[in-house]
N, C-alpha and C positions, 0 to 999 in steps of 0.2 A: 304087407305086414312085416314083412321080413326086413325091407330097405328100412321101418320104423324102428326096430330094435336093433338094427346098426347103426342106424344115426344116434339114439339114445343112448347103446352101450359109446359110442364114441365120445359124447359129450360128458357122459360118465366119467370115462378115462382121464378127456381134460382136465373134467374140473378133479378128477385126484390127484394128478400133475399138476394143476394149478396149486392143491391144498401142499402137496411139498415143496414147491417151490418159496412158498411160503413159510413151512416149517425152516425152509434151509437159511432165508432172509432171517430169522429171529434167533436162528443161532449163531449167525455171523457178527447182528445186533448184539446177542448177549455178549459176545465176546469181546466187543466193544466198550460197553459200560466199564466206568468206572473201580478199579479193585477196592473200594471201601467196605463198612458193613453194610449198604444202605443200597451200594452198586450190587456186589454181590448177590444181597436178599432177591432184589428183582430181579436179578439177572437169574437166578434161580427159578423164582417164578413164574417168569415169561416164558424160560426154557420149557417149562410142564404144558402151560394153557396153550403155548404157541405152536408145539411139537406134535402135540395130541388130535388136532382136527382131522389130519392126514392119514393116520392108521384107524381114527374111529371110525371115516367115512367110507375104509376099506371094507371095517367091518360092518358097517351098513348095507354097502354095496351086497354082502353075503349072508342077509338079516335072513327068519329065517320064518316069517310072520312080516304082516304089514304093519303089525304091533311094535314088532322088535325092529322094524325099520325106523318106525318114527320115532321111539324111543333113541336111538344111535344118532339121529339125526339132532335129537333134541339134545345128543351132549354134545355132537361137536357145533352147537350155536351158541351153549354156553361156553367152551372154552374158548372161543372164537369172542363171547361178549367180555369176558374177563381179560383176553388178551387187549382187548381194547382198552379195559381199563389199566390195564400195564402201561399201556404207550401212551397214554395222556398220563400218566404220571411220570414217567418219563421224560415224556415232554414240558410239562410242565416245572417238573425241577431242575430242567436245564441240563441234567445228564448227558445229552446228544445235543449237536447241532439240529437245530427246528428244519434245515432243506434235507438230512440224513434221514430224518423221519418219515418226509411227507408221503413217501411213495409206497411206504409199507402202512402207514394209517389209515390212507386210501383203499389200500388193494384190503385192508381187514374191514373196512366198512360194505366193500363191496362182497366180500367173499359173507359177511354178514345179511346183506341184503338180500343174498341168493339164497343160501337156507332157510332166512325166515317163509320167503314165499316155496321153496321145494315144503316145507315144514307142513305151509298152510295147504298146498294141491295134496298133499298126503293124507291128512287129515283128512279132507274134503273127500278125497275118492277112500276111506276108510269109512268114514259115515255113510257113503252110497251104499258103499258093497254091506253094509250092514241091513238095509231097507228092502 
């Protein structure tokens, strides 16, 4: 039992090291955009949705309720779904070189693909423990 919640806190830790590593990619991104109105606005934007998954999922990490876990959870999949819609506009208006992007449009799908499923076993073992 004990080697399970060292593996789990472990992978925990990753993936909040993975969540800033990321933060730090979108800041570096913002700073890159364009100084226009239009650079700016995003780059503002991106900075909020992209910056926030990191410290939310700390506070998750420290939820205090399996309520309040999936609740934390649920925001940073949304800031995580918004940041996605940043960087396809982004991308799409040519702001950035399209090879600049790839590897941070990736790592946000995937870093999206893992919470929707952490979202769904939470849920799941929330409705157990409710039976």
């Amino acid at each position: 039992m004990k080697n399970a919640k060292l593996a789990s806190q472990s992978q925990a830790d990753a993936l909040e090291d993975r969540l800033i590593q990321f933060a730090v990619r979108i800041v570096n991104l913002s700073a890159n955009l364009p100084r226009t109105p239009a650079g700016r606005h995003i780059s503002n934007q991106i900075l909020r949705s992209g910056t926030s998954p990191a410290p939310n999922y700390g506070e998750a990490r420290g939820a205090e309720s399996r309520a309040d876990f999936v609740h934390k959870l649920r925001v940073v999949l949304k800031e995580l779904n918004e940041t996605s819609i940043w960087l396809r506009i982004i991308h799409r208006s040519r702001m950035m070189k399209s090879d600049l992007l790839a590897d941070i449009i990736r790592e946000n799908v995937e870093l999206c693909r893992i919470f929707t499923s952490s979202l769904k076993t939470a849920r799941s073992s929330s409705s157990n423990e409710n039976r």
